[in-house]
Residue frames as a rotation matrix with the C-alpha (Angstrom) as fourth column:
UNK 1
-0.459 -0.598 0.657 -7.39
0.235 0.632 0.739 235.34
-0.857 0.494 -0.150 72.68
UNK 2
-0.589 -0.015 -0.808 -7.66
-0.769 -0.298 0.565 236.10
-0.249 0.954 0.164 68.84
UNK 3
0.451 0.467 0.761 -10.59
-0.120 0.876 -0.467 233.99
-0.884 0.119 0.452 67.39
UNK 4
-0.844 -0.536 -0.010 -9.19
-0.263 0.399 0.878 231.90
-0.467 0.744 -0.478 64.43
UNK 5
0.301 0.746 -0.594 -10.99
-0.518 -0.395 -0.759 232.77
-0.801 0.536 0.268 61.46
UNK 6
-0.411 -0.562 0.718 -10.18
0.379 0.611 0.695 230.14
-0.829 0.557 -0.038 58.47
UNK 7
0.397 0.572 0.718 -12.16
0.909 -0.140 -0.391 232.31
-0.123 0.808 -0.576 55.96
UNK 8
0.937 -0.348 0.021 -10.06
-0.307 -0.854 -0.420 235.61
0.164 0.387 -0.907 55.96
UNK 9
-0.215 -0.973 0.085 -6.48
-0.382 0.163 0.909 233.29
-0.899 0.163 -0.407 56.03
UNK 10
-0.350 -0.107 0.930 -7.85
0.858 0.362 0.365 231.48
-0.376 0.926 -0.035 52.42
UNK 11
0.912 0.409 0.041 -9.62
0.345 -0.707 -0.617 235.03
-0.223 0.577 -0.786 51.38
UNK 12
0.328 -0.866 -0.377 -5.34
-0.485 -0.497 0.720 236.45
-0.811 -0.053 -0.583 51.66
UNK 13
-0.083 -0.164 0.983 -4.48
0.443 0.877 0.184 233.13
-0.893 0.451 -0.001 49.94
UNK 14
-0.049 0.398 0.916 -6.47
0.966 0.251 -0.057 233.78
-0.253 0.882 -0.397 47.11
UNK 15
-0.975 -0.211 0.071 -5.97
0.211 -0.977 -0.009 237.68
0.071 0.007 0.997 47.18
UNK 16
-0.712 0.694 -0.110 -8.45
0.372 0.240 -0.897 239.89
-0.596 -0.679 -0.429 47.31
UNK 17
-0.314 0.276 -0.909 -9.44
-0.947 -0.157 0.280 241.11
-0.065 0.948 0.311 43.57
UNK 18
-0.660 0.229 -0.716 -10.27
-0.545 0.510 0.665 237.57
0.517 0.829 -0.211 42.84
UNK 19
-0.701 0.542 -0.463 -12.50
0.676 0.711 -0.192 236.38
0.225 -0.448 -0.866 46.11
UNK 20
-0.839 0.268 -0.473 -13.92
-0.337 -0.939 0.065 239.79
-0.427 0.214 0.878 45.45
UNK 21
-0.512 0.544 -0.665 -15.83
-0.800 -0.020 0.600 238.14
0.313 0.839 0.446 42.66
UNK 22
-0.550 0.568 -0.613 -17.15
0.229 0.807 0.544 235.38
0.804 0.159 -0.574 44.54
UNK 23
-0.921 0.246 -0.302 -18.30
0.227 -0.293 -0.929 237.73
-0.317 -0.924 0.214 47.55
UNK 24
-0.709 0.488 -0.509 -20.15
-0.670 -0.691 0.270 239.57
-0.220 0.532 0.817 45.00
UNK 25
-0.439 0.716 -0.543 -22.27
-0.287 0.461 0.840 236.47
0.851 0.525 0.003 44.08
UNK 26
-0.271 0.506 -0.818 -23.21
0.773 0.621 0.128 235.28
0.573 -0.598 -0.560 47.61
UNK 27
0.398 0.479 0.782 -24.00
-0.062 -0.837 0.544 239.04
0.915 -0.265 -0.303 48.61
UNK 28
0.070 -0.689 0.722 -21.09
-0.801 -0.470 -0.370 238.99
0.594 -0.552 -0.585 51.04
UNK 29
0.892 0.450 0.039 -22.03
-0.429 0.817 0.385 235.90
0.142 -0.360 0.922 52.26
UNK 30
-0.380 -0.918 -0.110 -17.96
-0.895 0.335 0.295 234.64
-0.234 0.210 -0.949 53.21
UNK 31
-0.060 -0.006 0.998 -19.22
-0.338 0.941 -0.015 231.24
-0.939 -0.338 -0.058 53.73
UNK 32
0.802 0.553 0.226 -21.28
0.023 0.350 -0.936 230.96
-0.597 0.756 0.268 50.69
UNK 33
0.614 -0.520 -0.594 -18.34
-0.786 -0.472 -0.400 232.59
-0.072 0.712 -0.698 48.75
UNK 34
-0.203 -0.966 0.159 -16.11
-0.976 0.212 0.042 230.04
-0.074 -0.147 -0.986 49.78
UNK 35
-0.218 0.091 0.972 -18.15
-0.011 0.995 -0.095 227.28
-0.976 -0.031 -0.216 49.24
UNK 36
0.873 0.439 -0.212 -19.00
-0.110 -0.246 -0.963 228.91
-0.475 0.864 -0.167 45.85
UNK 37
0.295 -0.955 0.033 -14.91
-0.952 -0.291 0.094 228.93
-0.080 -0.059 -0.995 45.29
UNK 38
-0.350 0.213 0.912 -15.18
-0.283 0.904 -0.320 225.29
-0.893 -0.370 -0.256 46.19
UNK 39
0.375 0.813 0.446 -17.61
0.227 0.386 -0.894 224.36
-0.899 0.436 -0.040 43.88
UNK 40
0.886 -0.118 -0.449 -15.57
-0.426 -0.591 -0.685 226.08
-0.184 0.798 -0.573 41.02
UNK 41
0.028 -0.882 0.471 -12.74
-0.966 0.097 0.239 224.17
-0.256 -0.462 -0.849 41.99
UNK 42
-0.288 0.158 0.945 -14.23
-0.245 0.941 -0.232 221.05
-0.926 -0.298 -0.232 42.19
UNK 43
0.739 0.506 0.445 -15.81
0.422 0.167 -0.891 221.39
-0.525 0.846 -0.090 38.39
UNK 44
0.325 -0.739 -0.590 -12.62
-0.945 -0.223 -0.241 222.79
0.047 0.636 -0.770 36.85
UNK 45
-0.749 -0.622 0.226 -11.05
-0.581 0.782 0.226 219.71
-0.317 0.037 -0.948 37.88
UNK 46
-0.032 0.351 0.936 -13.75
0.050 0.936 -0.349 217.69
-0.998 0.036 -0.047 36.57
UNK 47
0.968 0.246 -0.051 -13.74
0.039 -0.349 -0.936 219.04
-0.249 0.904 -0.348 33.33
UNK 48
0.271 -0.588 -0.762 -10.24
-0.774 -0.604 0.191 218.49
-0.572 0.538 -0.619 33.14
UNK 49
-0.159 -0.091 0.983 -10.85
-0.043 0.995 0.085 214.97
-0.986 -0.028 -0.162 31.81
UNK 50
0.634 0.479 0.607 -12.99
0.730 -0.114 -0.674 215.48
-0.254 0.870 -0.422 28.75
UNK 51
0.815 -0.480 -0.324 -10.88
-0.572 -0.756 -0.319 219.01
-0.092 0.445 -0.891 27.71
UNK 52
-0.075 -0.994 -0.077 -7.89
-0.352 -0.045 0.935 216.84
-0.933 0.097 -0.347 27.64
UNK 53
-0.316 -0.329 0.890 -9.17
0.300 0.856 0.422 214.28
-0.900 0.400 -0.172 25.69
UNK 54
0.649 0.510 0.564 -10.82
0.696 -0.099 -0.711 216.46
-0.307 0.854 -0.420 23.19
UNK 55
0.724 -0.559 -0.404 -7.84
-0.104 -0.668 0.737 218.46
-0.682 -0.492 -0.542 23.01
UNK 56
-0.276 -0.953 -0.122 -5.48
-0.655 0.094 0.750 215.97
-0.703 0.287 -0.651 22.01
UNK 57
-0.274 0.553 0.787 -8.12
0.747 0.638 -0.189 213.95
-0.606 0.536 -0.588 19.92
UNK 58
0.931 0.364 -0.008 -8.78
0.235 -0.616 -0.752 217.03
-0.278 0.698 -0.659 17.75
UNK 59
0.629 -0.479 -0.613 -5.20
-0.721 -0.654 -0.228 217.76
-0.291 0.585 -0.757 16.80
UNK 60
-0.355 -0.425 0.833 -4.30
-0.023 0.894 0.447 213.90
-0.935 0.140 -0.327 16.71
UNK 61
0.094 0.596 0.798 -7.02
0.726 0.507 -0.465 213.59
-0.682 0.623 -0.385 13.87
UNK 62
0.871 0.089 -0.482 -6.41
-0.198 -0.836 -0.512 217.19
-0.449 0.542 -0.711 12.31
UNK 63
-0.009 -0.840 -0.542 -2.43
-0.964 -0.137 0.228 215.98
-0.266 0.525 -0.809 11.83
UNK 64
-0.432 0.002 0.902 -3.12
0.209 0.973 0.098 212.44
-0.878 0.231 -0.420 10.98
UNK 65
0.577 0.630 0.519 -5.59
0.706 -0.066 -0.705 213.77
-0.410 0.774 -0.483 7.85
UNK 66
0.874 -0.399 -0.278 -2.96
-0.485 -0.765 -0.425 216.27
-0.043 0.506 -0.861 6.85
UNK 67
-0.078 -0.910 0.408 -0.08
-0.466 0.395 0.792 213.96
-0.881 -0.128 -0.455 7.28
UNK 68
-0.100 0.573 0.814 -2.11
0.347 0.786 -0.511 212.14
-0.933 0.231 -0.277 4.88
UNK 69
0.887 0.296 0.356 -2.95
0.459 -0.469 -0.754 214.49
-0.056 0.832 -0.552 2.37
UNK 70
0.649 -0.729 0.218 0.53
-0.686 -0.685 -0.246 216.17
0.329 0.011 -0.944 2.43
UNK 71
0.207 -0.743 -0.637 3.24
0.406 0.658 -0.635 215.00
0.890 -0.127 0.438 4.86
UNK 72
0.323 0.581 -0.747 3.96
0.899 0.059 0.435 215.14
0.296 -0.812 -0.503 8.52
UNK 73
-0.346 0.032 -0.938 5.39
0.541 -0.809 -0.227 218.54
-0.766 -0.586 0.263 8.54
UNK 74
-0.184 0.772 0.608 2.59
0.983 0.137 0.123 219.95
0.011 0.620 -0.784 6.82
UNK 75
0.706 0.336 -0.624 2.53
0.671 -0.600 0.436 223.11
-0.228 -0.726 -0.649 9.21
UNK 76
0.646 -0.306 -0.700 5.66
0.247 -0.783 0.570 224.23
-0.722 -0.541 -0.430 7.34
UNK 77
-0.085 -0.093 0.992 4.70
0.994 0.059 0.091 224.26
-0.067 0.994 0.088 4.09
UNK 78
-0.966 0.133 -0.221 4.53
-0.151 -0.986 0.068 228.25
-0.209 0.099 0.973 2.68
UNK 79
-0.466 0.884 0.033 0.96
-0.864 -0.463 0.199 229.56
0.192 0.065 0.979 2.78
UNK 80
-0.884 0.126 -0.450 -0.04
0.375 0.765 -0.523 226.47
0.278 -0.631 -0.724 4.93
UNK 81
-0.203 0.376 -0.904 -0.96
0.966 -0.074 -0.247 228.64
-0.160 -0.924 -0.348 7.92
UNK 82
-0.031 0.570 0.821 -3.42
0.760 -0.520 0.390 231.63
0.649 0.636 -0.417 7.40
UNK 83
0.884 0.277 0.376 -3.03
0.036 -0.843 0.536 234.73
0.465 -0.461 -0.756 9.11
UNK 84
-0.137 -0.936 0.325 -0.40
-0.523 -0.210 -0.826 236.03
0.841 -0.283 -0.461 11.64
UNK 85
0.476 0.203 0.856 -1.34
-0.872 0.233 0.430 233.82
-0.112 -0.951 0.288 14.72
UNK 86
0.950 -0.138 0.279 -1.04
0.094 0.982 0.164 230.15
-0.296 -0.130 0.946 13.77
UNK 87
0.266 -0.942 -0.204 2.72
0.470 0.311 -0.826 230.89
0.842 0.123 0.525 12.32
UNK 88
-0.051 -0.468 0.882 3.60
-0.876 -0.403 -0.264 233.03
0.479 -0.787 -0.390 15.47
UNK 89
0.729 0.540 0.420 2.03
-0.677 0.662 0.323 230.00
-0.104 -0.520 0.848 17.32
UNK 90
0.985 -0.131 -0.113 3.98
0.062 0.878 -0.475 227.71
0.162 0.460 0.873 15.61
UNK 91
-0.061 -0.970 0.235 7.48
0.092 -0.240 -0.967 229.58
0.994 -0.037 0.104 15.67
UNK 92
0.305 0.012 0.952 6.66
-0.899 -0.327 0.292 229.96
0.315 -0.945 -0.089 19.56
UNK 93
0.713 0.234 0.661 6.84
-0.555 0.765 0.327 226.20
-0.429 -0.600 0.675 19.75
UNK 94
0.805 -0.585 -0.101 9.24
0.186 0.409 -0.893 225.54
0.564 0.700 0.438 17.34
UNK 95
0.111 -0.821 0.561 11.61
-0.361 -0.559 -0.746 227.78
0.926 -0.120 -0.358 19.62
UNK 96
0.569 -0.032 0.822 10.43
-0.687 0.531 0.496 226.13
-0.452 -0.847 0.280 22.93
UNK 97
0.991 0.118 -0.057 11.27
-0.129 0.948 -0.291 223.02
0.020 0.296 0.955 21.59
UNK 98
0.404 -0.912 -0.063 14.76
0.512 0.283 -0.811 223.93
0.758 0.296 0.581 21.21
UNK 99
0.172 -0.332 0.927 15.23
-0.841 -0.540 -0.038 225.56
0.513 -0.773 -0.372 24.23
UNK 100
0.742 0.492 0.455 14.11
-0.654 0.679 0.334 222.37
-0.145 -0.546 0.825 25.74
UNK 101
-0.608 -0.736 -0.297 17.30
-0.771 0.460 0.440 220.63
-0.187 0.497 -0.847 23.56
UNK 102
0.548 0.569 0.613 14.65
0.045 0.712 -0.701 218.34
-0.835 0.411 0.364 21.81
UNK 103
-0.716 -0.365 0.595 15.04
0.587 0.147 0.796 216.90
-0.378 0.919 0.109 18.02
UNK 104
-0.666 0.336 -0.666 12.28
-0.274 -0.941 -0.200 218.69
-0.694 0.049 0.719 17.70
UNK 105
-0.821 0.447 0.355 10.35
0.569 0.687 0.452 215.65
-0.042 0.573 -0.818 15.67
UNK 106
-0.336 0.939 0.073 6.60
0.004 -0.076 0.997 216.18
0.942 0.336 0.022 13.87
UNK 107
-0.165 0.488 -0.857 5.40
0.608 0.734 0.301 214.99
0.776 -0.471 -0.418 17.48
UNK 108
-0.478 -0.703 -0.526 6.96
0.870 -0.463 -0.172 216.84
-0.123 -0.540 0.833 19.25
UNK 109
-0.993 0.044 -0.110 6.00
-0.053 -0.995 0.082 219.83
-0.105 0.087 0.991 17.78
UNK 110
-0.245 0.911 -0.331 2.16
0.407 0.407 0.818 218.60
0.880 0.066 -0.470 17.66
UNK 111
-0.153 -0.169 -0.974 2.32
0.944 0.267 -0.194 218.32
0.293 -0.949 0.119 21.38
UNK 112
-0.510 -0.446 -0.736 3.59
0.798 -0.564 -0.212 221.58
-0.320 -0.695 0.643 22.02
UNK 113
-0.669 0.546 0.505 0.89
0.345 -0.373 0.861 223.47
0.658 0.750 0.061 19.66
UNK 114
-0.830 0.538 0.149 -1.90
-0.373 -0.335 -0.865 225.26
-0.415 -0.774 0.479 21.91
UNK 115
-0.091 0.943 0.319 -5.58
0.512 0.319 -0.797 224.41
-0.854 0.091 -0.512 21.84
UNK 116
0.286 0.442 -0.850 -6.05
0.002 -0.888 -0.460 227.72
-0.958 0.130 -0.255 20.28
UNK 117
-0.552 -0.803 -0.224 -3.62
-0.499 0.103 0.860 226.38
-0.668 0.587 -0.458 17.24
UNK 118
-0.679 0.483 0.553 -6.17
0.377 0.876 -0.303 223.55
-0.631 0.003 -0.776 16.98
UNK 119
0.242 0.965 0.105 -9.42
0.817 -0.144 -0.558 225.22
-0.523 0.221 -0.823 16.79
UNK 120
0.209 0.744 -0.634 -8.28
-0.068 -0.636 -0.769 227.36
-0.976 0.204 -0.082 14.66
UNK 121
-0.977 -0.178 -0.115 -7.30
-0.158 0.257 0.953 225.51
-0.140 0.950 -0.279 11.70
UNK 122
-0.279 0.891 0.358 -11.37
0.924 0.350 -0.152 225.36
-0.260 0.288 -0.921 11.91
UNK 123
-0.127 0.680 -0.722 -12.00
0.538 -0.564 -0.626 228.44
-0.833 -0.468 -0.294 11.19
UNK 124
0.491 0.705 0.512 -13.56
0.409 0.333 -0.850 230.27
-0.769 0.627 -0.125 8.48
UNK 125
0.310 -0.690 -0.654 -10.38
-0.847 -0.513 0.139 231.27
-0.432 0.511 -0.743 6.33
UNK 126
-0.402 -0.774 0.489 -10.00
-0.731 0.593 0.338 227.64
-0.551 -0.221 -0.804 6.46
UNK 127
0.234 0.829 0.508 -13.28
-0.168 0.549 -0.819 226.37
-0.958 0.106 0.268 4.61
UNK 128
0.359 0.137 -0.923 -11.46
-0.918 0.230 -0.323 225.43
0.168 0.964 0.208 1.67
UNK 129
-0.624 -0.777 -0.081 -9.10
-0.673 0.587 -0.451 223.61
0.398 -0.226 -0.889 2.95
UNK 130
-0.334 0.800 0.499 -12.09
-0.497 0.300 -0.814 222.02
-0.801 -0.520 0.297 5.42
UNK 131
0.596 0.672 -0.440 -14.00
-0.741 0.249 -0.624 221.04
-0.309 0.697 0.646 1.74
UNK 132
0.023 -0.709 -0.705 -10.38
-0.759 0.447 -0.473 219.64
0.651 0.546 -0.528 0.22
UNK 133
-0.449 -0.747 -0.490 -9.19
-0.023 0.558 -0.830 217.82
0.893 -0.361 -0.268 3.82
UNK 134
-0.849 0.112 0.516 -9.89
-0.503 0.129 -0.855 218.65
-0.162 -0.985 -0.053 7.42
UNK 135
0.071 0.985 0.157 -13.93
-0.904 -0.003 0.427 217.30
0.421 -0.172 0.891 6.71
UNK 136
0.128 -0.164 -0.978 -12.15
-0.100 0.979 -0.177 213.57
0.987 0.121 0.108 7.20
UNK 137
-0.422 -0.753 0.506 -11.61
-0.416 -0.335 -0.846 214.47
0.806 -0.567 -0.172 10.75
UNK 138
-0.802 0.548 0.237 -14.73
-0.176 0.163 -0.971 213.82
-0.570 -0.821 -0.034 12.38
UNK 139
-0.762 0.500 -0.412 -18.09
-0.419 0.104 0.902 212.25
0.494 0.860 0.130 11.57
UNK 140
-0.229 0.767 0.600 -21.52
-0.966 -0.255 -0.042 211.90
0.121 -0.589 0.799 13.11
UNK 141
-0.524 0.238 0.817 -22.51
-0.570 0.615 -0.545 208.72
-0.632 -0.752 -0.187 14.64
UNK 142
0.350 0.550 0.758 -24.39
0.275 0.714 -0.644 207.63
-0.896 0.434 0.099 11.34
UNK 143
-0.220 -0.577 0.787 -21.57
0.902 0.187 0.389 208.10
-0.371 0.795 0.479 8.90
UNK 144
0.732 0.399 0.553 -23.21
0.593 -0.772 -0.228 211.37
0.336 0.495 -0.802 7.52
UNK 145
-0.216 -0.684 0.696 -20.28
0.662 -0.627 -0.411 214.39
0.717 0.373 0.589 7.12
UNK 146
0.466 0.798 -0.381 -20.45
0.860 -0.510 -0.016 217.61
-0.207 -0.320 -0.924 9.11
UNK 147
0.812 0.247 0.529 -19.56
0.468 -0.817 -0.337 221.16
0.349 0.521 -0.779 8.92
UNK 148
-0.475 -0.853 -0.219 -16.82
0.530 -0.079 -0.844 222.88
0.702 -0.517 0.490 9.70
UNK 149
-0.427 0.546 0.721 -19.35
-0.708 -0.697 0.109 225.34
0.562 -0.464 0.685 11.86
UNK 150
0.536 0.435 -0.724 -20.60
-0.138 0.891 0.433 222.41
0.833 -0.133 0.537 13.14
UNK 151
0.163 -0.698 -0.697 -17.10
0.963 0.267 -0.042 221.67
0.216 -0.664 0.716 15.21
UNK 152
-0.786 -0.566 0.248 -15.60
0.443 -0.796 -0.412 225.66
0.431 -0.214 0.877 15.28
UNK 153
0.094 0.674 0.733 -19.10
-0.288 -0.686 0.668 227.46
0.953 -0.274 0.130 16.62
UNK 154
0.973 0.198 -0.116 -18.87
0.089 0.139 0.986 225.42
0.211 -0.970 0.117 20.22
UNK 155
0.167 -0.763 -0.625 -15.45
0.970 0.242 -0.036 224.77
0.179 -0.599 0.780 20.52
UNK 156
-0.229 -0.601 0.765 -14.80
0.386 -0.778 -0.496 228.59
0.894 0.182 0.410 20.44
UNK 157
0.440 0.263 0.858 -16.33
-0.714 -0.478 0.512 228.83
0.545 -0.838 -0.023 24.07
UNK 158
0.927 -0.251 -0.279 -15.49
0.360 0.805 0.471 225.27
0.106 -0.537 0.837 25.20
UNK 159
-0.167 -0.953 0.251 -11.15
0.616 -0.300 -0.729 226.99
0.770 0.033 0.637 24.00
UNK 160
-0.183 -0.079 0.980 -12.25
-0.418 -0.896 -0.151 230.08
0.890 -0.437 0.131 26.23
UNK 161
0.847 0.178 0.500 -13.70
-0.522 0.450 0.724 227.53
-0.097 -0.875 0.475 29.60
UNK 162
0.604 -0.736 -0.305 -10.14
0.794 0.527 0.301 225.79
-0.061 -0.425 0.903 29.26
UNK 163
0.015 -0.753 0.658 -8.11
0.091 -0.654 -0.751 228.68
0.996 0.071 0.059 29.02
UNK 164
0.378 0.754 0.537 -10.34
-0.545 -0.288 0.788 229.64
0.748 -0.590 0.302 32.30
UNK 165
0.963 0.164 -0.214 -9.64
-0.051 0.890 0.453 226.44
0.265 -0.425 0.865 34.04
UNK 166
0.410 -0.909 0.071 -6.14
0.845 0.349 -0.405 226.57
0.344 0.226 0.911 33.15
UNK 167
-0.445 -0.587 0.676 -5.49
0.062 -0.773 -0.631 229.97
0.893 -0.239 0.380 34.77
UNK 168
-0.409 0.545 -0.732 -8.03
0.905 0.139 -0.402 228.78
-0.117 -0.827 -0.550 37.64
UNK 169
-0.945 0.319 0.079 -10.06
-0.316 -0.819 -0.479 231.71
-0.088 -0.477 0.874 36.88
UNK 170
-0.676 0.658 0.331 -14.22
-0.275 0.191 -0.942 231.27
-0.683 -0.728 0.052 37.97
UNK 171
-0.880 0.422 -0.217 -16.55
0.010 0.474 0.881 229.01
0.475 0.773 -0.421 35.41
UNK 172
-0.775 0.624 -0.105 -19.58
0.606 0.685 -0.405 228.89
-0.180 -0.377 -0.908 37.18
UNK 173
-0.140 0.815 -0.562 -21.42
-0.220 -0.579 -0.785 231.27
-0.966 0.013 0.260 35.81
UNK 174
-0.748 -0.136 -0.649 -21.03
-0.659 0.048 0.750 229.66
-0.071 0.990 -0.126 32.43
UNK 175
0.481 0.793 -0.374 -23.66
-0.863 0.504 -0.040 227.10
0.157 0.342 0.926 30.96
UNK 176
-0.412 -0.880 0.237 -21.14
-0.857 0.463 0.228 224.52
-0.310 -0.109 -0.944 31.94
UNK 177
-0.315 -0.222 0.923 -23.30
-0.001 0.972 0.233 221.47
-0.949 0.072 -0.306 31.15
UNK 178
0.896 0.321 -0.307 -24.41
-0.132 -0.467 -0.874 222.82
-0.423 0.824 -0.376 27.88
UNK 179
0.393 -0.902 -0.178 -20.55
-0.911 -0.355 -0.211 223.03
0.127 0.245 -0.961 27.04
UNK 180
-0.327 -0.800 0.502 -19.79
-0.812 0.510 0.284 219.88
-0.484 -0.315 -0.817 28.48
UNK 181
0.342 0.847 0.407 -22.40
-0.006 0.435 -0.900 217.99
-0.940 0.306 0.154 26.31
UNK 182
0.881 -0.061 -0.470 -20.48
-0.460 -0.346 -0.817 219.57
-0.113 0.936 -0.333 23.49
UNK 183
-0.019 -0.948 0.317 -17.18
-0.945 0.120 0.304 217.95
-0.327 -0.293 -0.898 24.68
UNK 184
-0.240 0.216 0.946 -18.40
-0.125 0.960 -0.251 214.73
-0.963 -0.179 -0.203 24.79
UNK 185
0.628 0.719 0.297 -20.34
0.035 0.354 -0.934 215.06
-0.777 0.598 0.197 21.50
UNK 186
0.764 -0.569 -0.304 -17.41
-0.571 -0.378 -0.729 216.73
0.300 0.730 -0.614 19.09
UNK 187
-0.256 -0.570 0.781 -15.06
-0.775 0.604 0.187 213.88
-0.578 -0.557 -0.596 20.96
UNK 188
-0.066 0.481 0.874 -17.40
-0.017 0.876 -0.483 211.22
-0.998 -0.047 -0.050 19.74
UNK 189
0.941 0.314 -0.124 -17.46
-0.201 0.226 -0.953 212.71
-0.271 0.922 0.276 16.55
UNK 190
-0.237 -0.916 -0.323 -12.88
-0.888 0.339 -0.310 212.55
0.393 0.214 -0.894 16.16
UNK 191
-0.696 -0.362 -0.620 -13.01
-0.193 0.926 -0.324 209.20
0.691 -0.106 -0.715 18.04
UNK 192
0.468 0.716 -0.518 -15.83
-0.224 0.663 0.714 207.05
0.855 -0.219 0.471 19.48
UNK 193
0.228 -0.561 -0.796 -13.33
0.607 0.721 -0.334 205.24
0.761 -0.407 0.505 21.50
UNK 194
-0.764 -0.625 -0.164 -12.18
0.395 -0.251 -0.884 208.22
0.511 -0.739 0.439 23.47
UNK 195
-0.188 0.805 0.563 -15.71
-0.432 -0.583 0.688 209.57
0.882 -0.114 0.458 23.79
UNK 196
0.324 0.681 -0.657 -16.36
0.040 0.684 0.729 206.43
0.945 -0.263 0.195 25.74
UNK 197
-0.533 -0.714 -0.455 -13.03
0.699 -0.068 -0.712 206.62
0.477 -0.697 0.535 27.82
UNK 198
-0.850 -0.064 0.523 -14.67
-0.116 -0.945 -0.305 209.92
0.514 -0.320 0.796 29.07
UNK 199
0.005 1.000 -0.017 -17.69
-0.500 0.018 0.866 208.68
0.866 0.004 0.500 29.49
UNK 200
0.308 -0.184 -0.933 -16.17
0.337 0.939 -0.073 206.01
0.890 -0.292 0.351 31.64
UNK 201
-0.300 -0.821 -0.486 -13.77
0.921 -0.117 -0.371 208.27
0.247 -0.559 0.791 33.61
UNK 202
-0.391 -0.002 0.920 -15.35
0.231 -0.968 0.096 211.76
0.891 0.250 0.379 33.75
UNK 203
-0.455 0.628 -0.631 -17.22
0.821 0.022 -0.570 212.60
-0.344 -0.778 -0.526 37.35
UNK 204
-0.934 0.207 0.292 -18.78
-0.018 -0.841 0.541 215.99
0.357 0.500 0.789 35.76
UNK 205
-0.256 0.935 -0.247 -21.96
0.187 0.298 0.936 214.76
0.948 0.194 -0.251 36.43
UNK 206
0.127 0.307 -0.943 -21.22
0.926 0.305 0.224 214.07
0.356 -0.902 -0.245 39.86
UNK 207
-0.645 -0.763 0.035 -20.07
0.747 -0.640 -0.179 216.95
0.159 -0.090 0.983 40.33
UNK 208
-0.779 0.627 0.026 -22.72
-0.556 -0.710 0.433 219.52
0.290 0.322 0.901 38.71
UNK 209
-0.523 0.852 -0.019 -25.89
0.798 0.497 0.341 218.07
0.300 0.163 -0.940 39.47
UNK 210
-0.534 -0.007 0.846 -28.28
0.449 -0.849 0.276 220.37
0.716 0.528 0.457 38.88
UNK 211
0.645 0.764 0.000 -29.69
0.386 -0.326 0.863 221.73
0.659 -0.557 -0.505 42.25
UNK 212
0.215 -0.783 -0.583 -26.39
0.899 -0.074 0.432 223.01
-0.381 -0.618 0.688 42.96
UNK 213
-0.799 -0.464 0.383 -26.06
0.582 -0.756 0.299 225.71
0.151 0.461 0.874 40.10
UNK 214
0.103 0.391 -0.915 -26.72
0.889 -0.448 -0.091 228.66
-0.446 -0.804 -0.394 41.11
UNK 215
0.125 -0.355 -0.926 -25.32
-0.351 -0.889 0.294 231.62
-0.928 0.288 -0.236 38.91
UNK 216
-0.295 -0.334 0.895 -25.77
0.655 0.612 0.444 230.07
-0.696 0.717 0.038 35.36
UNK 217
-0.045 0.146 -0.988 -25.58
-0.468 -0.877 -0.108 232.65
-0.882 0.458 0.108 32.47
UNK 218
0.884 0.391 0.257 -26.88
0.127 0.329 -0.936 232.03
-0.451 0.860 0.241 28.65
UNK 219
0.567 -0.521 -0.639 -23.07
-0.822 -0.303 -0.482 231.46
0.058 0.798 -0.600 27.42
């Protein structure tokens, strides 16, 4: 009788180009690999608490302070949006939207913006606009202002560990609680309130604790 191997029917599963990369860390080790697989699993999904809420708390507070200073379709004023991404971005979602047979409201089209849309109205084409408007977004715990570099240096990994997540490809070699420290903090600085929610609801901790990581790299 065939012995029944449950570690080369999930190695097929998962092809083999991409459990490739967790053989390689446990030095062929299947088991290890597959509990290493595991363990990547298990911390994507925790992390997908805090990435929402800073997500949708950074472009809640970015169009609430431009609604403000402007009006709520701001995004489609002329020379708004810098460069050739954020209007492609936009016209990508503008067209979903109507595929979808929406009205196609301000919200709406919020919503359907990418992270990447987000973080980069922070970026550094944007630092007038940052001086004029966006600084109202977020503020430190004792009222005191912060930089735009401040919010756009972390989030530009934290955008690249959800992309990650979101295509299920392998975080654990990242600094993950280093990153997730930043979630929490640049959260707290758009909205207190949701920081807490996370705080309340995240399991990250439980998750990572630190005699589990094993393959942590300086990024």
């Amino acid at each position: 009788m065939e012995k029944f191997e449950p570690h080369k029917g999930l190695e097929e599963a998962l092809s083999t180009e991409r459990f490739s990369r967790y053989l390689a860390w446990s030095d062929g080790d299947r088991a290890r690999a597959i509990e290493l697989y595991t363990l990547n699993t298990k911390l994507s999904e925790a992390l997908y608490v805090p990435l929402q809420m800073l997500e949708v708390a950074l472009r809640n507070r970015i169009h609430t302070v431009m609604s403000e200073a402007f009006h709520e379709r701001w995004f489609q004023d002329d020379g708004c949006l810098l460069g050739d991404r954020q209007p492609e971005q936009l016209q990508k979602a503008l067209t979903d939207i109507a595929e979808q047979g929406k009205e196609g409201t301000s919200g709406q089209i919020v919503a359907e913006l990418t992270f990447g849309f987000w973080t980069g109205m922070l970026g550094a084409n944007y630092e007038q606009l940052w001086q004029q408007n966006l600084h109202k977004i977020a503020r430190k715990p004792d009222g005191k202002g912060l930089r735009r570099k401040d919010l756009s240096g972390p989030l530009t990994p934290i955008r690249v560990i959800r992309n990650r997540t979101a295509h299920h490809e392998p975080i654990i070699a990242w600094n993950l609680p280093k990153h997730y420290s930043n979630i929490v903090e640049i959260t707290g600085w758009l909205s207190p309130p949701a920081a807490a929610w996370c705080s309340e609801h995240c399991r990250f901790d439980e998750v990572h604790p630190p005699d589990r990581i094993v393959l942590v790299m300086d990024n």
